[in-house]
N, C-alpha and C positions, 0 to 999 in steps of 0.2 A: 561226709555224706549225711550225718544226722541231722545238718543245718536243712534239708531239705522236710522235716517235721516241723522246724521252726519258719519257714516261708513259706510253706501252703497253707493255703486259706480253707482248701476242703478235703476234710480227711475222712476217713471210711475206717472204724474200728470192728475187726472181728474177734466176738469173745466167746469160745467152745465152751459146751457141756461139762468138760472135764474141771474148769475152772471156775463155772459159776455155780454148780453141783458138787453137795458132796458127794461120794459115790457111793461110800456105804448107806446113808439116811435118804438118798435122795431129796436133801432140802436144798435151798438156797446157804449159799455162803455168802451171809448178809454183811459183814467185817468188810471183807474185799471187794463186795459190791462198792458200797458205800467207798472204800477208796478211790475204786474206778471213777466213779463220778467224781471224787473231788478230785482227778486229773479231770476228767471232760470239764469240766466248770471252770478250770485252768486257763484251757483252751480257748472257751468259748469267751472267758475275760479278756483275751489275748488277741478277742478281734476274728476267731477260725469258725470256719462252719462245720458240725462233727456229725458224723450219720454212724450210729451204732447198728452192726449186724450179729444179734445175738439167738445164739442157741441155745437148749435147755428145757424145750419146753414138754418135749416128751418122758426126759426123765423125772423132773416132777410129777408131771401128768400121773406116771405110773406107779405114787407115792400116793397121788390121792385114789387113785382106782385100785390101790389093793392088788397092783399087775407087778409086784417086786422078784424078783428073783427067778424070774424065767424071762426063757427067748418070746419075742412078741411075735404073733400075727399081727403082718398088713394090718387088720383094720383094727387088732388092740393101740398099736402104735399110733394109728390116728385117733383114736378115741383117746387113750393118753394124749398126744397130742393136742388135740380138742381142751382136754381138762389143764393141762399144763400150763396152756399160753396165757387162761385168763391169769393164770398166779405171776407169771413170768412177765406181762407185759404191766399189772400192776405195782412188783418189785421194781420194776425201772421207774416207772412214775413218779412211786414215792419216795424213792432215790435222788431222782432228778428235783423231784417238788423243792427238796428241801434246800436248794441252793436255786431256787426260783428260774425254774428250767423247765420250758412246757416240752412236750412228747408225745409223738402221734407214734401208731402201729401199721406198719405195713405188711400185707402175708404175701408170697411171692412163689409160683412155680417157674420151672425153666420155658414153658411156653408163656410165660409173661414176657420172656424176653426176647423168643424166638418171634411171639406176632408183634407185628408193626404196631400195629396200632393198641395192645395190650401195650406195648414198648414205652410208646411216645408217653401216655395215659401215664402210667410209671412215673416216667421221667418228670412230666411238667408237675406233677402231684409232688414228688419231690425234692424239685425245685422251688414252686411253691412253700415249701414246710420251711427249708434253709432260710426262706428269705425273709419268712417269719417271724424267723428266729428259734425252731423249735430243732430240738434233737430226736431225729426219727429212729424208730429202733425195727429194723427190716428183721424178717424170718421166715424161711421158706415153709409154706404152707402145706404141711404134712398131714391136717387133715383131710385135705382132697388130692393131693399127690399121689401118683403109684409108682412102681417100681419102674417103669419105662417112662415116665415123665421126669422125674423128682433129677434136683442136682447134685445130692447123695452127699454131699457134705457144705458147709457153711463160709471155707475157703472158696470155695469157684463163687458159690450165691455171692460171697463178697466183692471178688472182683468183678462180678458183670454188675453188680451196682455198682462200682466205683467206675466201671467204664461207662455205665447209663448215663450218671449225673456229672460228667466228667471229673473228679476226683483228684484231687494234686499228690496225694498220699492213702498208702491203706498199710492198715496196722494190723497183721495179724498174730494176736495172743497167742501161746501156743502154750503147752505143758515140756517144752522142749527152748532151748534159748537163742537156736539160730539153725543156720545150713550146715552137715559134718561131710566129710567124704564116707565116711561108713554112723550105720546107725549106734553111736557109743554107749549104747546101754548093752551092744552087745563085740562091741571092737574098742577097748579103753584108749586104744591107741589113734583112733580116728582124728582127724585135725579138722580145727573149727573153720569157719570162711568165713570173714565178716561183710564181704561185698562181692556181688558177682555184676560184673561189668553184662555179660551176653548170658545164654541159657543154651549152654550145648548138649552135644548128646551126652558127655562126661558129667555134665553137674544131673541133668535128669536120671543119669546111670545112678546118681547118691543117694537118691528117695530109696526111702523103705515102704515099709506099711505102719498103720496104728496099730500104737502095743496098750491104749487107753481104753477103759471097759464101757465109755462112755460115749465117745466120738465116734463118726464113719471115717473121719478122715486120717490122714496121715501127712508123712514129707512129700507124697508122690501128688497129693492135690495141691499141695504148697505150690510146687514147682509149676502145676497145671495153672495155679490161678497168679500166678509173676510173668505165666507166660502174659496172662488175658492183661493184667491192669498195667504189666510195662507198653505191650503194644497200644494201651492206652492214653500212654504219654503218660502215667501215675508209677509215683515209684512207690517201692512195695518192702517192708522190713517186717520179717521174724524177731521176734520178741519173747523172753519169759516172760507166761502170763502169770506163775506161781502166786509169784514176790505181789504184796501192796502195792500199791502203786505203780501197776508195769509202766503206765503211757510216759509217766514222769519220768521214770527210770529210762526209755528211751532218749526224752529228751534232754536229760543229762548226760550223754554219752556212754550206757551203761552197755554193755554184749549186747550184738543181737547182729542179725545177718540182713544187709543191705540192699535190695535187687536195684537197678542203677535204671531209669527211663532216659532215653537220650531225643526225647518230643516233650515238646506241652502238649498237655488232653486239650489242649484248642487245637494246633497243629496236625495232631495226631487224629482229630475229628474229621480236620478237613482233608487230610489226605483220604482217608477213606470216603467222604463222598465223593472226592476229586474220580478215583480208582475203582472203587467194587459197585455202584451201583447203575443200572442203565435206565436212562431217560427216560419216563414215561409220558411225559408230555413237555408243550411248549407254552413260553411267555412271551411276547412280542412288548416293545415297552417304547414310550415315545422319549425322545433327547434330552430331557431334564433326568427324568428317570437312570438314562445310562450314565449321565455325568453324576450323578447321585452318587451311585454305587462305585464307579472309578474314583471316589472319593473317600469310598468306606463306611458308607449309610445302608441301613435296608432297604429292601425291595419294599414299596406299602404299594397298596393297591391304586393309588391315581396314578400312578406311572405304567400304569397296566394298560394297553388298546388290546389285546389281541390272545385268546384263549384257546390254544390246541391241544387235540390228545382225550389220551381217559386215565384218569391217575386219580388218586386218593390221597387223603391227607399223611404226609411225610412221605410220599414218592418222591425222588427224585426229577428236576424238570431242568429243560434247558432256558436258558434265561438270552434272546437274542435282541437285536437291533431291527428297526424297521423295515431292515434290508435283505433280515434272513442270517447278519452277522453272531453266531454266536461268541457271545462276549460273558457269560459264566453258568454254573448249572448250580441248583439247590436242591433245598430240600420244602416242598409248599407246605403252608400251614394250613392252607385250602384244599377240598376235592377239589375236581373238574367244575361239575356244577355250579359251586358254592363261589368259586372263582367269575368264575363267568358273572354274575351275577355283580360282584362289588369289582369288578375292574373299571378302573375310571373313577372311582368314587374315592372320596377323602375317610380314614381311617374311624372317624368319628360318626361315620354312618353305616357303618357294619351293623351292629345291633337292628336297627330298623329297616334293613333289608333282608338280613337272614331269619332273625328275629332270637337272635343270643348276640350276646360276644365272645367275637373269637379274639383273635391276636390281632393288632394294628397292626403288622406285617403281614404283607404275603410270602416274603423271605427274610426271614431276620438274616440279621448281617454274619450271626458266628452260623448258621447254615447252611452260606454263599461262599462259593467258592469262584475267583475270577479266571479267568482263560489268557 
């Protein structure tokens, strides 16, 4: 199974507090940063797109604000917060710099991911970044986060990015080296699991809690966030983050516990729009158009005559024949309006009809789903 780090092309690294902190100084562990990246530079030599999701920034935060050695209020933690990320997002920089590796910052709450259109925004921004060539370093935005919002640990926020930008792998660091049937710091006798095929009620019965003075997380989000990036066709491995070099050490076969995806995040995209979402409008399309797409092209807009419905951009639509045949449903890159407007028209005159550009399609093809 570890030949599955070695053939994806997009992988999603999670690196906790407890690893890139020290916990007594709350400084930076500038040694093993520095390793880290020269596994991600690895990688990145090797052809892969790598999206780090890194934690940390509060407990620096609370190094510079003089907040050491007590429980935080809410909003000290976001003001550490606040203070942390610029230190935290400039150690990746200059990390990255140095093996000539640009780096953007993205801050993220769970309603980034919950609104649609927060969602999409997300997603094409960091798609955009991969294609750039840049390694984006995600972290959940704790300084405007509350307690009823926030994703409360750095595992789930991993996996719904690795599910956002579909992800072929996600790598999560851990201060622990894989899945056990009992927590062995307090059952010596617990036995390790290198690979779990499914996620039953038995293996989720194995999570514990964090015993880390740094972390929110624990095994029990581990398991929460394999559930999220398997279902996303991404397969997902626990790793010691201790050691130097953890990513390498994966990809030499070294321990670690395997969660097994049985879809590609392309497969697994389209079944979900195939299944959970309900049409919010309609595309009527003229004959070159249909034969296009039964050939595995996108939808663009001059195969468009006919705009029904009230939907928004990344609604779900039905995609039919002149006849009323539906023949596939997507996902529009268009509102209503905005649609109406460039149907008929060739892709290269978007811009001077709406007066931006948007996407040459009106349904890209990994969107569309056929019937």
């Amino acid at each position: 199974m570890r030949n599955r780090l070695e053939t994806s092309k997009r992988i999603v690294i999670k690196v906790g507090s407890s690893l890139l902190v020290d916990a007594e100084k709350n400084t930076l562990r500038d040694a093993w940063l520095t390793a880290l990246v020269e596994d991600i530079a690895k990688l990145r030599t090797d052809g892969k797109e790598v999206l780090v999701v890194s934690s940390g920034a509060i407990a620096l935060g609370r190094r510079i604000l003089g907040l050491n050695g007590k429980a935080l209020r809410l909003e000290e933690s976001q003001a550490a917060a606040a203070a942390g990320q610029i230190r935290l997002s400039s150690a990746w920089q200059d990390a990255l710099a140095k093996h000539d590796l640009k780096t953007a910052q993205l801050l993220l709450t769970l309603g980034d991911t919950e609104s649609r259109r927060h969602y999409l925004n997300a997603r094409e921004t960091v798609n955009t970044l991969l294609k750039l060539g840049t390694v984006p370093v995600v972290n959940e935005n704790d300084t405007v986060a509350t307690a009823e919002i926030r994703f409360g640990d750095n595992d789930r926020l991993a996996a719904r990015v690795a599910q956002m930008i579909s992800g072929d792998c996600l790598v999560l660091l851990s201060d622990i080296d894989g899945l056990y049937t009992a927590d062995p710091g307090v059952a010596p006798h617990a036995k390790f699991l290198s690979e779990i095929e499914a996620i039953t009620p038995e293996i989720e019965a194995m999570a514990g809690v964090s015993r880390s003075g740094l972390g929110r997380g624990g095994m029990i989000t581990k398991i929460v966030a394999a559930k999220i990036a398997v279902g996303a066709g991404c397969a997902m491995v626990i790793a010691n983050g201790k050691q130097m070099h953890p990513v390498q050490a994966v990809r030499d076969g070294g321990r670690c516990t395997w969660f097994h995806a049985h879809s590609t995040p392309a497969a697994a995209r389209k079944q979900w729009i195939a299944g959970h979402l309900n049409p919010q409008g309609t595309l009527i399309l003229d004959d070159g158009a249909v034969t296009a797409l039964r050939s595995g092209r996108s939808l663009l807009p001059a195969g468009v005559t006919q705009v029904d419905g009230s939907f928004q951009r990344g609604d779900l639509v039905r995609v039919c024949t002149t006849d009323g045949t539906e023949i596939a449903v997507g996902l529009s890159a268009y509102a209503d309006e905005d649609a109406r407007r460039i149907k008929g028209h060739k892709s290269g005159d978007i811009e001077e009809i709406l007066g931006y550009r948007g996407r040459d399609e009106m349904i890209h093809r990994d969107e569309l789903v056929l019937r």
